[in-house]
N, C-alpha and C positions, 0 to 999 in steps of 0.2 A: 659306184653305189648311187643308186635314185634317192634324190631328196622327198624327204615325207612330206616338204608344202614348198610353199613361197619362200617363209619366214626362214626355210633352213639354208634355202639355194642364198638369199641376202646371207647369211653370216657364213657360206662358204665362199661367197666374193670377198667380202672385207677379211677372210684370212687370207684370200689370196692376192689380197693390194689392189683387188677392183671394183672394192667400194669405199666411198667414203662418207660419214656422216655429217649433218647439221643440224643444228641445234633448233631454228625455228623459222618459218618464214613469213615473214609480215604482209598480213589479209591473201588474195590469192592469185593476184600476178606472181609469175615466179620472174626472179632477177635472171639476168644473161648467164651466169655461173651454174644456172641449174638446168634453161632449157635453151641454151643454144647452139648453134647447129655443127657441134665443134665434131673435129674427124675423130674415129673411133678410137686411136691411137693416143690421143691427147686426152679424152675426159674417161675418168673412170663413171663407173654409177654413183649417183646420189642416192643416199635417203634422209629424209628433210621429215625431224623427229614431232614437230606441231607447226599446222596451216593456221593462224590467228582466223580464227571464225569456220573453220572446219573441221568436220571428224576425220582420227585417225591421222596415218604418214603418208608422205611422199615418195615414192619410191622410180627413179626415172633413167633411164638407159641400159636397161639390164643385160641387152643381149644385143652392145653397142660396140662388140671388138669379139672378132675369132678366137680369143682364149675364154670368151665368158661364152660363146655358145657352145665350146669345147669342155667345159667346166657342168655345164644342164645338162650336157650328155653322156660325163662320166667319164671322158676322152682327154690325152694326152693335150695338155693345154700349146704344143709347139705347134699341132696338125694346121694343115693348109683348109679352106672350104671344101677343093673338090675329095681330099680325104674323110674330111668330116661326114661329108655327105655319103662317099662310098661306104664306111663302118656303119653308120643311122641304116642303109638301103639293106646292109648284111646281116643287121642286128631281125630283121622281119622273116628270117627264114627258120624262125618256133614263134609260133602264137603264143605270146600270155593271155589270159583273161582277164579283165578288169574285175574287181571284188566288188560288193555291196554292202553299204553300212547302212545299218539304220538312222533315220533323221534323226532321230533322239540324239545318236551318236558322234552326229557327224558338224565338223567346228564352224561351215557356213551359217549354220541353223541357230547361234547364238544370241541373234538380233533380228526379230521378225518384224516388218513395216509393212504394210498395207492402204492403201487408197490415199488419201490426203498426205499420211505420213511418208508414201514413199518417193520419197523428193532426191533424184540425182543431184542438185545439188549443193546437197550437205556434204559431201566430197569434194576432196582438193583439186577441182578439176583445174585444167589448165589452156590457157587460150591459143589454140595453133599460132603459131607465126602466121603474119601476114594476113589473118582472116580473123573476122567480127565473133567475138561470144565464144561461149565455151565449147567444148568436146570431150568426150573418152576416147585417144585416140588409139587406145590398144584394146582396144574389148574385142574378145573372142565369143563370135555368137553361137548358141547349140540350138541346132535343128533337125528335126526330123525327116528324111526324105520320104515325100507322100507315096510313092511306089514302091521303095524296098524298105522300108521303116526302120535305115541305117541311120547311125545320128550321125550331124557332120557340126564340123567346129571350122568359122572362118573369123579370118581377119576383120575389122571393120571399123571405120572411124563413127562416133557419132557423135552431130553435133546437136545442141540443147536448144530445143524449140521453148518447151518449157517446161517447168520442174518433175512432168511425167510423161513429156512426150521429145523424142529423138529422131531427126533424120538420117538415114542407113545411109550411109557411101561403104559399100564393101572395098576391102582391099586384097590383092594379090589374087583373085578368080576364088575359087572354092568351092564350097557346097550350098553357101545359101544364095548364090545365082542362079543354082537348079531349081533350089527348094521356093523359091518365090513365085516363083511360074505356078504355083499354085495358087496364090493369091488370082491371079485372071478370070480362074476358073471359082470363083467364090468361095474355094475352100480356105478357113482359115489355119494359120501359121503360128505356132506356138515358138515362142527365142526366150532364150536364156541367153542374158549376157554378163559373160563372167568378167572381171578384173582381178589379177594379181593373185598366178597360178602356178602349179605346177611347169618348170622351165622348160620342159618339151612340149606342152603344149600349141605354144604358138607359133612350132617348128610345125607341128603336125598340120597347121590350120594353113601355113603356109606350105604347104608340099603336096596339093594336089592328089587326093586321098581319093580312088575309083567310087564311083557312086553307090557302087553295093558294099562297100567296105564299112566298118564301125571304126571310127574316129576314135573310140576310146580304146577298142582290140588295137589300133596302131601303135597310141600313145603307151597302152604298157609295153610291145613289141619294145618301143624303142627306150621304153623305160628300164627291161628286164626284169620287171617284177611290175605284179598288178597297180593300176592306177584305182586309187579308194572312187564309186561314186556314193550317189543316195539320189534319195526323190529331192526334187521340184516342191514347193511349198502348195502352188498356186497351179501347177501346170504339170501337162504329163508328160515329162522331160525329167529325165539323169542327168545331174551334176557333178563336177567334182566334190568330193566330202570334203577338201580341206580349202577351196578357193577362197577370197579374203571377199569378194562382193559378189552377187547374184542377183541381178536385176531381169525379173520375171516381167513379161508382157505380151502382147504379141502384134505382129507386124500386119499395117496397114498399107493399100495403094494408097497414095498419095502424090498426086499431080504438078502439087508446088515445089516439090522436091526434086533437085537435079538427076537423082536415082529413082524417083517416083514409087522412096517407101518411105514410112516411117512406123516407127515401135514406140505403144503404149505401154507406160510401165502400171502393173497395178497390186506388184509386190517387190519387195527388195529384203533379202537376208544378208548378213554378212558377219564376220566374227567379232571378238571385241577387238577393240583399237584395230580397226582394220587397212591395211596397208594398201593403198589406191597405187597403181604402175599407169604409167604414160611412157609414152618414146620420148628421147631427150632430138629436142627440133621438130619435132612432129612428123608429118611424111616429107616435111623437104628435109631432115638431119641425117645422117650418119647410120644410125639404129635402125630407120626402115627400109635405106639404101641395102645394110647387109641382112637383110630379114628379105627383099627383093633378089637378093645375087643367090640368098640357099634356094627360095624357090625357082630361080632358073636352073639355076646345079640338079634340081632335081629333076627337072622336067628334059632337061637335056640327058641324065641317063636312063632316065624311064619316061617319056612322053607322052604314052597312054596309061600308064599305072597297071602296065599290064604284068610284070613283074613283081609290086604288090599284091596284087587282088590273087594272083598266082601263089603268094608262097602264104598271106592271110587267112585265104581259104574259106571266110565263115563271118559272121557275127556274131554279138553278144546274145 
């Protein structure tokens, strides 16, 4: 069965002993017990119920052990990766469609913030290991490819220049390595970046999605039943309906930047009390280690996507 958001896939780990809760955490370093770089085997997920001086929870290592990403995918929690991986590639051969809610409707759209207001952060962000200042280091960006107008969802860390501007380091390749190539030619880039989603999404942002493909026709594919979107507040970009954060902006070159982008934000929706996801260890822990080994698994059985885009067939 697909979970209907975030909030269902957390309370179907903690029935299943792989999560566990805290009660609060003081100001917004997180102690060693929540974000360190323990093997997947040893730390279940946390969720850390109030940040002293921030909105909303904490929620961190969610898809930190092969029975929780066995668990987002509906799948016999003993399976091995490369089976996991085999049943996900099987699961693409009937297209679902994603549905459409209206923003009225839809639980992102709860909390609207705009220009000044919309301050990353007021979120419990968290300080990578080994590196200065904060980050999101699980946001999934949504963009549009300027040639086939498919949307793509990738991986990305970003770290906090200042309260509405983020430096892009993408992770695991994706689609907004393609889609930035646009920026040279002076067209601008619209991103949405989500936190704390539906739990195959950032299976899908990691798996190497064919460029004509819609990221969101995947993600129902491997949800088996429609993924909800709606509109973009600020931008004309579809989001998930039930995502917990939506940080609307759009991405600049930017030269001082290791990746030479960065994303202005100058809207931010999200629901109430809304539940902020980071990797437990950041990119050097456990969690991004096996969120790296699905996206090799995939690419080693389809390594053009030619197989997807074959049995997908179409977009939204």
């Amino acid at each position: 069965m697909p979970f209907d958001d975030f909030r269902s896939f957390l309370r179907a780990l903690a029935a299943e002993g792989e999560l566990v809760e805290a009660a609060a955490l003081p100001g917004h370093e997180p102690p060693a017990d929540v974000n360190h770089a323990a093997t997947a085997t040893e730390a279940p997920a946390t969720l850390v119920a109030t940040v002293e001086g921030r909105i909303g929870r904490l929620a961190v290592g969610v898809h930190g052990s092969l029975p929780r990403l066995a668990l987002a995918l509906g799948l016999p929690r003993s399976l091995e990766l490369d089976d996991l991986v085999a049943s996900a590639l099987g699961r693409l051969g009937e297209a679902v469609q994603a549905d459409y809610v209206a923003p009225s409707a839809a639980a992102c759209k709860q909390v609207v913030l705009r220009g000044a207001a919309a301050d990353v952060t007021r979120f419990p962000l968290l300080q990578p290991p080994g590196q200065p200042g904060l980050a999101l280091d699980k946001a999934l960006l949504v963009t549009r490819d300027p040639a086939t107008g498919a949307v793509g969802i990738s991986l990305a860390e970003l770290r906090v220049i200042a309260p509405r501007q983020l430096a892009v380091r993408p992770r695991l390749g994706g689609a907004l390595e393609r889609h930035v190539a646009a920026l040279a030619a002076g067209v601008p880039l619209e991103v949405a970046a989500i936190v704390g989603n539906d739990p195959v999404l950032p299976l899908v942002a990691a798996s190497n999605v064919p460029p004509a493909d819609d990221a969101y026709l995947y993600a129902s594919a491997l949800r088996g039943s429609p993924l909800l979107i709606t509109d973009c507040e600020s931008t004309e970009l579809e989001i998930p309906a039930r995502t917990e954060i939506v940080l609307e902006g759009l991405a600049e070159v930017d030269s001082r930047q290791s990746d030479g982008v960065s994303l202005a934000i100058h809207t931010i929706t999200h629901r109430r009390d809304p539940v902020y996801e980071a990797l437990r260890g950041g990119w050097a822990g456990d969690e991004a280690r096996l969120l790296e080994q699905w996206a090799a698994a995939i690419r080693t059985r389809d390594p053009d996507g030619a197989a997807r885009a074959a049995v997908l067939g179409g977009s939204l």
